[in-house]
Each structure stands twice: as structure tokens, then as C-alpha cells.
N, C-alpha and C positions, 0 to 999 in steps of 0.2 A: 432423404425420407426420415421422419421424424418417428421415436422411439416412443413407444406408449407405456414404456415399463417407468418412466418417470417425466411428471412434470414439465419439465424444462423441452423435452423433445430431442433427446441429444441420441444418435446410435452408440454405446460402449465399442463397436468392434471400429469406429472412427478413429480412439485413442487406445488401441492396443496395439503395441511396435514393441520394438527394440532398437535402443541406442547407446551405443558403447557396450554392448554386452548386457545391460538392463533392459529389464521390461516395465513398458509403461499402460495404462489403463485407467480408466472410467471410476470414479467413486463417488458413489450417490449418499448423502447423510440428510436424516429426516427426523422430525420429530410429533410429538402426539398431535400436536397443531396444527400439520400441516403443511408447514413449512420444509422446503427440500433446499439441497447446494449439490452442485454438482462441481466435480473437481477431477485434476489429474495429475499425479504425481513427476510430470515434466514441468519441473520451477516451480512444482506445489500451486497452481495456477486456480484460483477458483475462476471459472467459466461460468458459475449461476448460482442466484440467490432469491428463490423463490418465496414473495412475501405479498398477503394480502394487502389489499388496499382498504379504504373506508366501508368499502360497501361487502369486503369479504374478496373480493376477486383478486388472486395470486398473478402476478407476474413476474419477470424475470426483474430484477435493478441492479445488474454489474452488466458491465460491456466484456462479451464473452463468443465463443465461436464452436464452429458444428465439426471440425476437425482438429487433429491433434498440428497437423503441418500448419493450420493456421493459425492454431494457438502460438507457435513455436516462430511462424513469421514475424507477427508483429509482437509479440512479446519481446524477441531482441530488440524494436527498434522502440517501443513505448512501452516495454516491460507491463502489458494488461492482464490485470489479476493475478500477476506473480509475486512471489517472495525476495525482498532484496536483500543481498546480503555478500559478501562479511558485514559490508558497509554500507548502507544506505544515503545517497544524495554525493555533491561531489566534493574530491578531496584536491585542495588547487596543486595545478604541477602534477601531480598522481605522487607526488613524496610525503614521506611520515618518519619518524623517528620512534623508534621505540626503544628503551634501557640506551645503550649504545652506538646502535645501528640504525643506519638511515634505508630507507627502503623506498623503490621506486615501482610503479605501477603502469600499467597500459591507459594511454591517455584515450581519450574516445568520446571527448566534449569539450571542444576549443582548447585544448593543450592542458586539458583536466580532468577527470578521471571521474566520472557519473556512473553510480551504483554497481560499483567497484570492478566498472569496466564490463568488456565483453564474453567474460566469463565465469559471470558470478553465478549466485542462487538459481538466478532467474531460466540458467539454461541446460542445468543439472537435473538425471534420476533419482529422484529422493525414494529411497523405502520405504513402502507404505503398508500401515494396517490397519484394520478398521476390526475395533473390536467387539464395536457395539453399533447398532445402527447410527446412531447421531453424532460417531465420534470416527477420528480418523489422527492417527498416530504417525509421522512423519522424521525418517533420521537421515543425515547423512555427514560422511567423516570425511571432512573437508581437508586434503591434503596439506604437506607443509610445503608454502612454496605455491599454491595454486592461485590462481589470479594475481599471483605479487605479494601475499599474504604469509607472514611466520607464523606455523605451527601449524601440529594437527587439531585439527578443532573440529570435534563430536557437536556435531548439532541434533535436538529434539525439538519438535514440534508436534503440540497438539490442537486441531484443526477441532470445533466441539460449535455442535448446535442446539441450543440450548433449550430447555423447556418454557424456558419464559421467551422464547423468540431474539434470543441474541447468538452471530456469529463470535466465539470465542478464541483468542489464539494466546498458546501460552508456549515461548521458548524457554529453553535452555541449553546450554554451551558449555566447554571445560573446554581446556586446552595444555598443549605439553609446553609450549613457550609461550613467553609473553605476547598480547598480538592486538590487535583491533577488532571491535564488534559491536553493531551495531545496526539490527537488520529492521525492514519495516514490513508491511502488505504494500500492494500497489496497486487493489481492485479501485475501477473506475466507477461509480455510484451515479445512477439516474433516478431518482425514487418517485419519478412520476411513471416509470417502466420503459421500458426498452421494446422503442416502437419502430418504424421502418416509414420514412428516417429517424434516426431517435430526435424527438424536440430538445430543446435547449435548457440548460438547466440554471441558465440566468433567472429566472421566477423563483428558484427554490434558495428560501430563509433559512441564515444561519446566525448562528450564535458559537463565538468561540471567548473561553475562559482564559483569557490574557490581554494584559497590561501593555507588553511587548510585543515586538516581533523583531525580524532580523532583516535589514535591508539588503540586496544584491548592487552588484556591478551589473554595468551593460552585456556583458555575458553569461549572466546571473549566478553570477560567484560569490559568496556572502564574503562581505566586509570588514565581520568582527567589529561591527557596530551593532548596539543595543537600543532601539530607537523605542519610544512612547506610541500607543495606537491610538494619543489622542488627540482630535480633531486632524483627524487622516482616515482616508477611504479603507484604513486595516481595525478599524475601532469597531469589533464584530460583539460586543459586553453585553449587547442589544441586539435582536434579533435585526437583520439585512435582508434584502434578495440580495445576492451575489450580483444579478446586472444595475441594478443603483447604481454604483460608484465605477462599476471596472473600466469604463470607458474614459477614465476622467483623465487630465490632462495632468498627469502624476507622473513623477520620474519613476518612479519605484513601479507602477504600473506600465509604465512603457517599456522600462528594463524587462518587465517579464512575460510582456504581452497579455496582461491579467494579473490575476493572483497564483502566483508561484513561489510561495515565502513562508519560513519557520514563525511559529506564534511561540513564544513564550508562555507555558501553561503557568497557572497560578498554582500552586503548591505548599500546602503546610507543612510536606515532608518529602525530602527527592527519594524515586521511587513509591511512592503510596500510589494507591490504585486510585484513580479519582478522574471528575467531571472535565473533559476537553472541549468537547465540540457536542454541535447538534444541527441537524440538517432536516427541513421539512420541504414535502412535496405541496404547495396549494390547491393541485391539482386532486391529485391520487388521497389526500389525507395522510400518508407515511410519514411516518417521524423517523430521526435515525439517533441517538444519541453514543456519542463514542467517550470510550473510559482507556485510561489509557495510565501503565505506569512509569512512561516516559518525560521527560520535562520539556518535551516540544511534538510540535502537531504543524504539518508542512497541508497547506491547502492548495491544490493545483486545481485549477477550474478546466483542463484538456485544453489548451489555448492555441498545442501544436496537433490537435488530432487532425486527420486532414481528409476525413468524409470515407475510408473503408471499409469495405463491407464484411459485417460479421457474422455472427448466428444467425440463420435464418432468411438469409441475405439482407439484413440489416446494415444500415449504415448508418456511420458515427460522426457527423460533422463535428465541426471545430466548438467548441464547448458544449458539447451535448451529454458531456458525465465531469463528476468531480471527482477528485481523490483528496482524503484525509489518511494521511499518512503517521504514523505513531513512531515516533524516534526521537532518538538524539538530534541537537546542533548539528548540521551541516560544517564539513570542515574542521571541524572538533581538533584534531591532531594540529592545527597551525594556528588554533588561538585556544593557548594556554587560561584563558579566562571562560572557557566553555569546562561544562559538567566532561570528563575525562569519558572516552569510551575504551580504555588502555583493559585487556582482559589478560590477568595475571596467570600462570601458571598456577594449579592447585582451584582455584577461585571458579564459585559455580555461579554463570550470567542465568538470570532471570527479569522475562518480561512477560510483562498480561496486556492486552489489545482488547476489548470489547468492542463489539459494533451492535446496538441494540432499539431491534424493530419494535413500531408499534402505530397505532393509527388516534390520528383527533379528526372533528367533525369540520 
């Protein structure tokens, strides 16, 4: 049965439990505009992101679900709409070296270790506040030693919807030992809306800001090679639809069954908050423009979704949402020629993620 107290249609007493001794629940963030998110503090998971189209009409555009056990289902296995982290994307072997000491990981992706295994971010009660309608406050102290991971590391997250129609997310981190970090979002984006079955999001134009991108192996492991995106089906400088090229007879394409690969952001200064990506609906008129203070931006077109049913009894075939994902290099720890994601003792991690709505004719 669908809730009338917001938008989205979600019941709050769907996502109130207890696990591990914490309590999890429903949090709705809104703004003068209009505009709602609905979310839940198991994996910080946004579930909804309610955004006009051309003509004014709101619909949902994340791939999201009507219970908390479902959120929690396929979140383990496609991580939708959750927070990744220590580490985001995979680390080959599940081994890293930090100062000293070499440290091993639970492998969970062809004998490598994908967003930081089976018990990262994504499956965690995070503390949640909401202090103001359009914002939502998010901490959790992330033990030493949890997932494979040294040190205790305090994580903050601020979940913020903005007045000009952008989801905002701004981390930060400290830790007592030296350790890795490196966390991204992992919402699934439809900006034509999320329909039943969701259409395809092969029609929706993107534009990404880089020169680069970073090739996989056949088990889409990055090679620590630095490749040109030009005159190759990753040359996004120019607006694309995503199905143009994805079907092309591309190594790097077939490696990934799509696009599933780091862009190399253009940057006048690593860390400056600045232009990534842009994704438009032809449909619906949405634009989605992402800003991001990371120096790579990972585009998954859903290549492994595999048609389950979500919100509403909705379901998701196989590219019917994308993810623009804001982080580090992949693998970062085993090619010393990538930007460091090493977080020192004493040393405060900070990053900004923008994702911002808007409509053309």
C-alpha cells in the first residue's frame, strides 16, 4: 500500500527494524521546489529521487524499492543506491600495502575484492539525523580491522537537497592508523523515470569531461593503463546516447559488457570541485549534470541488472538505469602511478559529489 505522506509512495513502517542492535527507518528530505528523496539509513541507501520533468511532472529517477529486506537484498548483490566504501570499485588480489604492512581482504569478485567486499558501507546502520527538512546527517565509526581494513575510521556524511534542485553529498573521515579511503554513491539513474518495466536508458545523452579513461581485463580488472578516448566509443567530450556505440565490436566493450570504466576527469587542480558528467533524458527533458571533487567518474550503464522487481513492482531489465559514480582510480593501492587514496593518521578526508536536476525543451 502506498504512503500518501510522501511523494514517492513508500510506507516508513516498511524500513523500521533493528539490526545488530540498531534501528533503521524512513527519511524523507524535501525542498521549497518540490522536489523529495527518500532514503534509509541501512547502507545510507537513497531509494527515491523525485524530480520534475519538462512539463513539471515529478517522478521517481533512482532504481529503488518499497521494503527495507529488499533494499538489503539486492543492495548486497548490485549495491542500488547505496554508499560504497572504505573503498570503492575493486582492489586486485584483495591485497594493499600500507607504511609496512601488507593486508589482505575478502575476495568476492573473481579472486578480487569489489567494493570492499561483503561487508562494507553498503550493509551497515549508519546514524542518522535530519536536522532540517532538506538535509540528513549520517556517521558511522568504522572499526579497526572491519572488512580487512586498518584503523578506526569516523566517517560523516551529509545527504543535502538543495534549493536549486541538486542532491548533494559531502564526506568526511579521520582515522587513528593509516588506512585506505575512498567511498562513492552507487544510485542507479533513469531520468526518463522509472516505469514498470523501466525502458532503456540507451536513448539518454551523455557528455563526459575527459581526455582519458582506464581500460579493464576480461574480468574487468583495471590494467594500470592510461588510454586516449579518442576515436574510441569512450570519446563522451561531445554529447552521445549511450546506445550509439555500446554494442560495438570493442575489446574494452566486450570486457565489460558496456561501459563499465573510470573517465579520467579534466582538472586544473586535483581535488577542485568541478564539471564531470552530464546525462539527459530526450524523453522526459531532465538533465542531470554531476560535479564532483574526485579525479575519476566510473560510468556503468546496469549491463548485469537482470530484470528484478523493485518499487512498486517494478522491474529493471538489463540497462534500464546508469550509474555515475564519483571517486578515485580503481585499484589505486597496486598502481603507484594513480592519485594515492592512502588516509593518514591525524589527516581530515574530504569530498563533494553533486548530482544536479534540471529540465530543457
Amino acid at each position: 500500500m502506498k504512503d500518501k505522506t510522501n511523494l514517492t509512495g513508500l510506507n516508513p513502517e516498511n524500513f523500521q527494524s533493528v539490526i545488530n542492535g540498531k534501528k533503521t527507518d524512513l527519511y524523507i528530505l524535501r525542498n521549497s521546489s518540490g522536489m523529495e528523496m527518500c532514503i534509509t539509513n541501512y547502507g545510507a541507501i537513497v531509494l527515491s529521487i523525485m524530480v520534475p520533468d519538462c512539463h513539471g511532472k515529478f517522478e521517481n529517477v533512482v532504481v529503488g524499492f518499497d521494503t527495507l529486506e529488499e533494499a538489503r537484498r539486492q543492495s548486497k548483490d548490485y549495491y542500488i543506491g547505496a554508499v560504497i566504501g572504505p573503498v570503492a570499485g575493486r582492489i586486485l588480489r584483495g591485497t594493499f600495502r600500507v607504511g609496512e604492512k601488507d593486508y589482505h581482504l575478502q575476495l568476492n569478485s573473481v579472486s578480487n575484492t569489489l567494493h570492499s567486499g561483503d561487508n562494507g558501507f553498503h550493509t551497515v546502520v549508519w546514524q542518522a539525523r535530519q536536522p532540517r527538512e532538506n538535509q540528513l546527517f549520517l556517521h558511522y565509526l568504522h572499526a579497526d580491522g572491519e572488512a580487512g581494513f586498518p584503523g578506526n575510521i569516523a566517517v560523516r556524511m551529509t545527504y543535502t537537497l538543495t534549493e536549486d534542485n541538486a542532491f548533494r553529498i559531502d564526506y568526511e573521515a579521520e582515522t587513528d592508523c593509516d588506512t585506505l579511503f575512498c567511498p562513492t554513491n552507487h544510485a542507479y539513474f533513469n531520468l526518463t523515470g522509472i516505469g514498470n518495466p523501466t525502458t532503456s536508458i540507451e536513448n539518454h545523452l551523455v557528455m563526459i569531461n575527459a581526455d582519458f579513461y582506464l581500460p579493464t581485463d576480461e574480468n574487468t580488472n583495471h590494467t594500470g593503463e592510461i588510454r586516449t578516448v579518442a576515436d574510441t566509443p569512450f570519446d563522451f567530450r561531445s554529447c552521445h546516447s549511450i546506445g550509439e556505440r555500446i554494442n560495438q565490436n570493442n575489446l574494452q566493450l566486450l570486457n565489460g559488457h558496456g561501459y563499465d570504466h573510470c573517465f579520467v576527469l579534466k582538472k586544473a587542480a586535483l581535488h577542485e570541485l568541478s564539471f564531470a558528467a552530464a546525462c539527459i533524458s530526450p524523453v522526459s527533458g531532465r538533465k542531470m549534470d554531476v560535479y564532483t571533487t574526485e579525479p575519476g567518474l566510473i560510468m556503468y550503464t546496469g549491463n548485469y541488472l537482470p530484470g528484478f522487481t523493485g518499487m512498486h513492482n517494478t522491474t529493471y531489465p538489463r540497462r534500464s538505469a546508469v550509474c555515475f559514480e564519483t571517486q578515485c582510480f580503481p585499484d589505486t593501492p597496486n598502481n603507484q602511478h594513480f592519485p594515492s587514496i592512502v588516509l593518514r593518521e591525524g589527516e581530515l578526508y574530504k569530498q563533494t559529489c553533486i548530482y544536479q536536476f534540471s529540465t530543457q525543451s
